[in-house]
N, C-alpha and C positions, 0 to 999 in steps of 0.2 A: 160620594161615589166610591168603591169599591172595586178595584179591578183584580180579576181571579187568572187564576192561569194566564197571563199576558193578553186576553185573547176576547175574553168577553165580559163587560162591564154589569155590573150589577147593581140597580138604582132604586131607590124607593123612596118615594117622595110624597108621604103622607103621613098621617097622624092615627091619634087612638079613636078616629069617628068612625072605621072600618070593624073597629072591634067586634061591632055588633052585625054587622051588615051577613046574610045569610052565605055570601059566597065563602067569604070569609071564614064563617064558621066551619063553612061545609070542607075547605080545602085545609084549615090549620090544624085539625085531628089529624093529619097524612104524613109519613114520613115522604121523602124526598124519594127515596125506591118505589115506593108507593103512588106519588104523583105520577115517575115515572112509567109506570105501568098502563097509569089514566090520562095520560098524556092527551087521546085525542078528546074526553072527557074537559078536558080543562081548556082545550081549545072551542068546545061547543060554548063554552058556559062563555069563553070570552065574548066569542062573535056574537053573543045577545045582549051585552051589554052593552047600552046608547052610550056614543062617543060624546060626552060633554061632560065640562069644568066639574059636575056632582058628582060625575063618578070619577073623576082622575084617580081618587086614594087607588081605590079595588079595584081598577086599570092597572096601576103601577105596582100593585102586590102580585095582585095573577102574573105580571109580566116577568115580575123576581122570581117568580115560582117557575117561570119556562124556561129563564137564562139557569136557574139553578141548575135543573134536569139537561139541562145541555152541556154541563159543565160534569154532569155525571157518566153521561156518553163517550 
């Protein structure tokens, strides 16, 4: 774990089996201003994804990407 600015932890706890996975793809082309913009865009994408053990990686990547944009605010 990684904590940034004192204030909000930053965790990713997955492997290279997300590499491929399409959200993935679709959100790692983005810079970090850029997600920021898409922000409520990567909130949709989350809440479709079913909450169970196969998808933890691309749970815990999108979730790095939202503490990111928060830490850019």
């Amino acid at each position: 774990m990684v904590s940034l600015n004192h204030s909000v932890a930053i965790n990713y706890f997955g492997g290279s089996e997300i590499l491929t996975h399409p959200l993935y793809v679709k959100w790692s082309q983005k810079t970090i201003a850029d997600i920021n913009s898409a922000k409520s865009d990567l909130q949709t994408d989350m809440g479709l994804i079913i909450a169970n053990m196969d998808n933890l990686a691309i749970i815990s990547y999108l979730s790095t990407l939202v503490r990111a944009v928060e830490l850019q605010s």
